[in-house]
TORGU-224869 format. One record per residue (C-alpha): residue number from 0; x, y, z. Coordinates in steps of 0.2 Angstrom, whole numbers. Example, Ala and Ser with C-alpha at 12.3 -4.5 7.8 and 13.67 -1.06 7.14 Angstrom:
REM TORGU-224869
<atom 0,<62,-22,39>>
<atom 1,<68,-5,36>>
This chain:
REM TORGU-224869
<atom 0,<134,94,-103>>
<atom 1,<126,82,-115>>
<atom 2,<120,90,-132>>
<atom 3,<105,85,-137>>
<atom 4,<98,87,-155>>
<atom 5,<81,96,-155>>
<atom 6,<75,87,-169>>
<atom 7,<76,70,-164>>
<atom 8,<71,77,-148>>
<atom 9,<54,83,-155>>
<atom 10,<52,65,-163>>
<atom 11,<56,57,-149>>
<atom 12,<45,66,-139>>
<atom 13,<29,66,-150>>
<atom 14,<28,47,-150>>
<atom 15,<30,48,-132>>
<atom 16,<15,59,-132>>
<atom 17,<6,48,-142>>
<atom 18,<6,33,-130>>
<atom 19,<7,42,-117>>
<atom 20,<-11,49,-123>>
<atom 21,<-20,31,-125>>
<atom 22,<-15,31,-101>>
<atom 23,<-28,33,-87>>
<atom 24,<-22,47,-80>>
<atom 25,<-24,53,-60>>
<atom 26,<-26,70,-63>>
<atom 27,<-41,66,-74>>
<atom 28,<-48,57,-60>>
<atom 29,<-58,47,-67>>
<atom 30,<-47,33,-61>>
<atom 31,<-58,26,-46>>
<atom 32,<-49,9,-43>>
<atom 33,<-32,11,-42>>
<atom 34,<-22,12,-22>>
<atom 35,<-11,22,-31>>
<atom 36,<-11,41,-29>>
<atom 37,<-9,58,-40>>
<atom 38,<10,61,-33>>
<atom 39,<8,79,-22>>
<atom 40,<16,94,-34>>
<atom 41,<29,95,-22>>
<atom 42,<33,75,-24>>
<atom 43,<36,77,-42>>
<atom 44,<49,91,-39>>
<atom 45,<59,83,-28>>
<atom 46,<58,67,-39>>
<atom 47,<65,76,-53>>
<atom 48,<80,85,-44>>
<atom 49,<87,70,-36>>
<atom 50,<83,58,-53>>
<atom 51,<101,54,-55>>
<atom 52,<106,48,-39>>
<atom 53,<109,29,-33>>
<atom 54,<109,26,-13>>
<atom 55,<114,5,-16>>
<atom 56,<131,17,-16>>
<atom 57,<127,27,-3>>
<atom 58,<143,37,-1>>
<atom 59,<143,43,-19>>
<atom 60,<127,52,-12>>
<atom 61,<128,57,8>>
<atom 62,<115,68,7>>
<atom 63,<99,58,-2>>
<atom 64,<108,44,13>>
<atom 65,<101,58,26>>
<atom 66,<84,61,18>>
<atom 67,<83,41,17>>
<atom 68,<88,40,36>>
<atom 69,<78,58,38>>
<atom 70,<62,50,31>>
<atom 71,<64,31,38>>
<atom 72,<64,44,55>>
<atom 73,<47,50,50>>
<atom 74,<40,35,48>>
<atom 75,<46,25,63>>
<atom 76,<36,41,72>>
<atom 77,<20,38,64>>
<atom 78,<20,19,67>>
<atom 79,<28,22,84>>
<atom 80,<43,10,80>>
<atom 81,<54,6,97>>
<atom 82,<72,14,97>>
<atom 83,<78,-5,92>>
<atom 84,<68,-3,75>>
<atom 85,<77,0,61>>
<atom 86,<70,3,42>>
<atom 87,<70,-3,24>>
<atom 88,<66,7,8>>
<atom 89,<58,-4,-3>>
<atom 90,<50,-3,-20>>
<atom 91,<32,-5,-12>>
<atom 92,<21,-20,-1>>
<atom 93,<28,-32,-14>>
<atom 94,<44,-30,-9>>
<atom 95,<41,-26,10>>
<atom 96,<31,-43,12>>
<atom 97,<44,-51,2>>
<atom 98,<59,-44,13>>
<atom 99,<50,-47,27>>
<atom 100,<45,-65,27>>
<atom 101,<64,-69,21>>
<atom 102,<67,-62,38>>
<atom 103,<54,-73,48>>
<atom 104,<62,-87,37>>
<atom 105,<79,-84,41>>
<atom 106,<76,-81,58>>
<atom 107,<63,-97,62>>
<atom 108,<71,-109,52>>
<atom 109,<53,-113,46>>
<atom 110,<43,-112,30>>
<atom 111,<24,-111,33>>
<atom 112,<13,-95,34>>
<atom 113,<-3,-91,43>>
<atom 114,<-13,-76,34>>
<atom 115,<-32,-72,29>>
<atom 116,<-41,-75,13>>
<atom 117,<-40,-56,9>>
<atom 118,<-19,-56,9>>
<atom 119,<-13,-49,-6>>
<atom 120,<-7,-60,-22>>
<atom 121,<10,-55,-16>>
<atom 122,<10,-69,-4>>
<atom 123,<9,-82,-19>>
<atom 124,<21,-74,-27>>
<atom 125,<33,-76,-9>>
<atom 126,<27,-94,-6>>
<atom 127,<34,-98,-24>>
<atom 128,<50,-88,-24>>
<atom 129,<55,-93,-7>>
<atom 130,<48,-113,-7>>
<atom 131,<35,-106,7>>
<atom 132,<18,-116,12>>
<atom 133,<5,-102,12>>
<atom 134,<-12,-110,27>>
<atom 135,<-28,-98,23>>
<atom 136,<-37,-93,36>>
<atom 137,<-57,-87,33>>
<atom 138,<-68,-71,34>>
<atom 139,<-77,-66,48>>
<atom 140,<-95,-60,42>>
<atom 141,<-87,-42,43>>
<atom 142,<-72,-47,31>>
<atom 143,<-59,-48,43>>
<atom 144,<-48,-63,49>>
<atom 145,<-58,-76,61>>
<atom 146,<-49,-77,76>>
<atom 147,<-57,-94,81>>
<atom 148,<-52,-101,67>>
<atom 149,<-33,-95,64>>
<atom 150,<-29,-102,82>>
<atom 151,<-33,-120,75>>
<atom 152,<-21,-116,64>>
<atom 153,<-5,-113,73>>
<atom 154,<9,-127,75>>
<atom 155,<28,-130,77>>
<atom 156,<29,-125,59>>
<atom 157,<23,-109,58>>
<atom 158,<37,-94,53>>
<atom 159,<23,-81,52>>
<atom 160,<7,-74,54>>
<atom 161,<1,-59,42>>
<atom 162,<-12,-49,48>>
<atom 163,<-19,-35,34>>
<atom 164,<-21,-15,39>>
<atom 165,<-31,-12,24>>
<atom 166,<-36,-26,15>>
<atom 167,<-33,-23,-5>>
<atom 168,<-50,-27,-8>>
<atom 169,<-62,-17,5>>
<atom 170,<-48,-8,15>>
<atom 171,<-55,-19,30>>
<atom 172,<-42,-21,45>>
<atom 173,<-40,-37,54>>
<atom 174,<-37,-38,74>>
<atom 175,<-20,-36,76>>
<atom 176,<-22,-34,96>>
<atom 177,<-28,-53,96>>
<atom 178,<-14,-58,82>>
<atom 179,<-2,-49,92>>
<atom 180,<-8,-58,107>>
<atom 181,<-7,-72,99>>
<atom 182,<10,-74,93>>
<atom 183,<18,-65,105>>
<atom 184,<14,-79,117>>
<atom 185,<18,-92,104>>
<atom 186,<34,-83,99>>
<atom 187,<27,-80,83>>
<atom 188,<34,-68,68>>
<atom 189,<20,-56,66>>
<atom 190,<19,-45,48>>
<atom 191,<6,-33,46>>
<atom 192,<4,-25,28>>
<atom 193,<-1,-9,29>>
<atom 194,<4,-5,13>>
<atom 195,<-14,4,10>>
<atom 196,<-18,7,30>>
<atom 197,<-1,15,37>>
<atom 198,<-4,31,30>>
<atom 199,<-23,30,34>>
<atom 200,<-29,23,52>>
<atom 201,<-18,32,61>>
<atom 202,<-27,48,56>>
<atom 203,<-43,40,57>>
<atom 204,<-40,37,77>>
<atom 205,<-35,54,78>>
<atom 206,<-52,60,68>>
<atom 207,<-60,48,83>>
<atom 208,<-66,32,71>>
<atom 209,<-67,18,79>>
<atom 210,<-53,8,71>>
<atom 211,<-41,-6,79>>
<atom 212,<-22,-3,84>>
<atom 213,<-11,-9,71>>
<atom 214,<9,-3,75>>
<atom 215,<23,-9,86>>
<atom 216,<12,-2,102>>
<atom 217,<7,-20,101>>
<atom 218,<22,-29,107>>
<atom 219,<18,-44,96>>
<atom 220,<20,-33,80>>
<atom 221,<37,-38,70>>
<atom 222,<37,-29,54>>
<atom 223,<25,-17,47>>
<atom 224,<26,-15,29>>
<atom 225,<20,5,21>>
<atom 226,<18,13,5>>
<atom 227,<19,33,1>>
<atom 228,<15,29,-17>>
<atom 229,<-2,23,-10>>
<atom 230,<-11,36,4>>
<atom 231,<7,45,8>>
<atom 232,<4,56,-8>>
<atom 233,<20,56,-16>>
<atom 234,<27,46,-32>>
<atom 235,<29,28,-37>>
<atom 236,<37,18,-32>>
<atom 237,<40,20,-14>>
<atom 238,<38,8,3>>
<atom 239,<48,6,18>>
<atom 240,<47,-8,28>>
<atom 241,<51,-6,47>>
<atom 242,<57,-18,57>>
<atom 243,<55,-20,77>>
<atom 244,<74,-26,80>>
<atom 245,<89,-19,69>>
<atom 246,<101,-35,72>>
<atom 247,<85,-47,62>>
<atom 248,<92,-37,47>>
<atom 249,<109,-47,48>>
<atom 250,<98,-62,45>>
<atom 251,<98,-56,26>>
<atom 252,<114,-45,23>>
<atom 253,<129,-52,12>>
<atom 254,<144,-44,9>>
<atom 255,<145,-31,-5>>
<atom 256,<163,-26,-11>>
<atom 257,<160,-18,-25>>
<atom 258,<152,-2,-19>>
<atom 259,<154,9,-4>>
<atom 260,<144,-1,10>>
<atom 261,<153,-17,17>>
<atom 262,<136,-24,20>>
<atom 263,<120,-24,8>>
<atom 264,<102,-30,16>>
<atom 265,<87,-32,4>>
<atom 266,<81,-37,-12>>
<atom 267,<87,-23,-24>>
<atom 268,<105,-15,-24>>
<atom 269,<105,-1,-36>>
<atom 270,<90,10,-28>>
<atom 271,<86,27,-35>>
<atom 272,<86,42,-21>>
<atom 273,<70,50,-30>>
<atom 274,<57,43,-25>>
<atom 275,<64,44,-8>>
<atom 276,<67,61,-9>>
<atom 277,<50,64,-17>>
<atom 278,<42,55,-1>>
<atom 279,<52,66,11>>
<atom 280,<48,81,1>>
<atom 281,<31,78,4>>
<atom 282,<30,73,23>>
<atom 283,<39,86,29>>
<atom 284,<25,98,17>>
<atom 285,<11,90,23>>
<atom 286,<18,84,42>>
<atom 287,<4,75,51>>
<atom 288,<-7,89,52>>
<atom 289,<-8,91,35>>
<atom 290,<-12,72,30>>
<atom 291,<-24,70,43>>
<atom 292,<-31,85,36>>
<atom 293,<-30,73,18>>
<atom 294,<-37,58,27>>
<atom 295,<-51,69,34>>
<atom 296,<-56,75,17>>
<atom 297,<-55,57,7>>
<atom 298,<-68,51,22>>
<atom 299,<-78,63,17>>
<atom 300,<-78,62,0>>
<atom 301,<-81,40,3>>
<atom 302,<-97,45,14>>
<atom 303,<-105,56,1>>
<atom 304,<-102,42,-12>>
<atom 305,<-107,29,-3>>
<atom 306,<-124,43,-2>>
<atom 307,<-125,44,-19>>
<atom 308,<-124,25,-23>>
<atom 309,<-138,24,-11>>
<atom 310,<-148,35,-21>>
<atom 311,<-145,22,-34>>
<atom 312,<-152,7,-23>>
<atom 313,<-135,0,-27>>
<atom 314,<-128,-8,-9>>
<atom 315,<-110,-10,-2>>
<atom 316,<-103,-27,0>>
<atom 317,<-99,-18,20>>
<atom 318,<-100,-2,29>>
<atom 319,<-82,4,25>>
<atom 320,<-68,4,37>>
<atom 321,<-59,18,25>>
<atom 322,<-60,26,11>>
<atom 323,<-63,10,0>>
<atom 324,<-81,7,-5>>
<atom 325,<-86,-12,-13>>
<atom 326,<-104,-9,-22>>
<atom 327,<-112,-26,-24>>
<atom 328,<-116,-30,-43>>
<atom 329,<-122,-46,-50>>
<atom 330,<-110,-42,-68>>
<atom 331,<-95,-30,-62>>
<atom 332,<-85,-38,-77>>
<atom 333,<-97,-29,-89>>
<atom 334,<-99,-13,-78>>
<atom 335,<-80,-13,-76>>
<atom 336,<-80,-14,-95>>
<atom 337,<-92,-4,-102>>
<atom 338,<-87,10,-88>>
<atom 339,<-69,8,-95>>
<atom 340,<-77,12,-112>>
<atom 341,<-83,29,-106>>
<atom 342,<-66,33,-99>>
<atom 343,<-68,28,-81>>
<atom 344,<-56,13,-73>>
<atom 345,<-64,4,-57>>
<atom 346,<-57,-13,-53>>
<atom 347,<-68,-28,-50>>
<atom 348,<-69,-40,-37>>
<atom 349,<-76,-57,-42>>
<atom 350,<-72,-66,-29>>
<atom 351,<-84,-51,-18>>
<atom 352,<-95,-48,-36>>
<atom 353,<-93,-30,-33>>
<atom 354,<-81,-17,-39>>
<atom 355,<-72,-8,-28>>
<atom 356,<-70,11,-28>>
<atom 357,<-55,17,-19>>
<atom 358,<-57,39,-15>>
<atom 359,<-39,44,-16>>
<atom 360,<-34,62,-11>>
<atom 361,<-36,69,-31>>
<atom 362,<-55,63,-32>>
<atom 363,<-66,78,-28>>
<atom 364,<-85,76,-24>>
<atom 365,<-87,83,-39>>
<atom 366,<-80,70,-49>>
<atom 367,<-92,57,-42>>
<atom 368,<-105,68,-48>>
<atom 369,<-98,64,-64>>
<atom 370,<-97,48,-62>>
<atom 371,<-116,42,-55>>
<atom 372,<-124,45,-68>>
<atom 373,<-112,35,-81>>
<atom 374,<-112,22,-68>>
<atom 375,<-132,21,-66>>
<atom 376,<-134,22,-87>>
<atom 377,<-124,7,-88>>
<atom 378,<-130,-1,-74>>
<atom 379,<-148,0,-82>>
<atom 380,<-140,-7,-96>>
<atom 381,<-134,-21,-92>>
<atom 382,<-150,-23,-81>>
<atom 383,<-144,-20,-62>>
<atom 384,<-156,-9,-59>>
């Protein structure tokens, strides 16, 4: 047991407090814009109880390898993964997308991808770290992937297509039955990130919203990257990755000798077991019952905002597909600004001009009626209404 001296203990930890003060905090919510959630109580115990363990070495730690395999389980159920599947914790999307297009790289031979204007900036990060050619494909008018024009698109080249379950900026989905379609006649790696959406739509088809398949029901589906940081309710950082075949894994294994697996795939090697265990922790609380129970409730909550914001005459860039609302605004740099000012954190879009509001499990409907009326002040302000 390590002594610790109490007075440098209370030094330490009185500076700590003192930047930790100057954070956003979730449990404040008054953080609007953020993907990111408030971990579930029950996330944060199990995060600390397994803080010291390492599963890059997985038999120094057997048991947080049987939680890892235990909740790689849980998941392969929710996105109804083959019994070829196989899957990879990651970090988060970042990770998953970057794992997963060294896979259709590996495996093609090839270097071009095909993906949608509303891709995340982890793509760009990808196409410089891996020497990867990134072809855009527009939006529909309802903020999705054309179709019409991705097709015009595809050539010899192509390693993969990315299609978006929950688009970062409006939580739109594109239609991954005609992507799957599509590449699974042309032999195509399909990716879908769901980083945002896997824990979301499906619940939202089982609350009987009209919302398109996604998972590896559509034979064309390769990989599907999810986050638990995001809408699974547990800590960060936390993502798996699943992958339809368990051999395309080889494709970027290397030996590792110094530790107690022969073999090593993925980006990181040492990989803490607590997150992992924090995620487990909460998906067996929760189960699906309890976070379609959590979906349910965020809908709500994104219904009566988008009420109230009507109330205001402010209008949504779209009706939203989730619980993700972009509010048109001719300034949101100055409302995102301003709002900051008053203790509230939004994110702007300027590509959209709106900022988006993202109504995570720890915002209550009473928190927006906190927020409308700082929002309408500034907004009258800075002249928008």
């Amino acid at each position: 047991m390590v002594s610790v001296d109490k007075k440098k203990r209370m030094k330490i930890f009185k500076e700590l407090e003192n930047f930790q003060q100057r954070d956003f905090c979730f449990s404040s919510g008054h953080i609007l814009g953020s993907m990111c959630a408030q971990p579930h109580p029950i996330a944060r115990e199990a995060y600390i109880q397994f803080l010291e363990t390492n599963l890059g070495d997985p038999e120094l730690c057997p048991g947080t390898k049987e939680i890892e395999s235990r909740f790689i389980a849980f998941i392969s159920k929710l996105l109804h993964a083959p019994k070829t599947s196989v899957g990879q914790i990651v970090s988060g999307g970042t990770e998953g997308n970057i794992t997963a297009m060294w896979i259709a790289k590996q495996l093609s031979g090839k270097k071009e991808v095909i993906l949608p204007e509303s891709a995340h900036f982890s793509f760009q990060k990808i196409a410089s770290l891996m020497n990867m050619k990134l072809i855009q494909v527009p939006l529909t008018n309802e903020y999705i992937m054309d179709i019409t024009e991705m097709k015009k698109k595809i050539h010899k080249g192509i390693a993969a297509v990315i299609g978006i379950a929950g688009s970062t900026e409006l939580g739109t989905i594109d239609p991954i039955p005609e992507l799957s379609d599509i590449c699974s006649d042309e032999h195509i790696f399909l990716h879908v990130d769901a980083a945002f959406g896997g824990f979301v739509i499906p619940f939202l088809k089982d609350l009987h919203y009209k919302v398109p398949e996604f998972d590896f029901t559509l034979k064309g589906v390769s990989t599907i990257s999810i986050d638990s940081h995001k809408m699974g309710y547990s800590a960060i950082p936390l993502g798996t990755l699943m992958i339809r075949q368990k051999h395309w894994l080889e494709s970027i294994s290397v030996e590792s000798p110094y530790i107690s697996s022969e073999k090593q795939a993925g980006i990181l090697g040492t990989r803490s077991g607590a997150p992992v265990a924090a995620a487990y922790a909460v998906a067996q609380y929760l189960g699906f019952e309890g976070y379609k129970k959590m979906v349910k409730s965020c809908m709500d909550v994104t219904s009566y905002t988008e009420k109230r914001l009507k109330e205001l005459e402010l209008s949504l860039v779209m009706k939203p597909t989730m619980n993700v609302l972009g509010v048109k605004l001719k300034k949101p740099g100055q409302i995102v600004k301003k709002l900051s000012e008053q203790g509230w954190r939004v994110n702007k879009v300027e590509r959209l001009s709106c900022i988006r509001l993202v109504l995570m499990p720890q915002i209550t409907k009473q928190i927006i009626d906190e927020f409308i009326p700082v929002l309408q002040k500034i907004c009258e302000e800075v002249g928008e209404l």
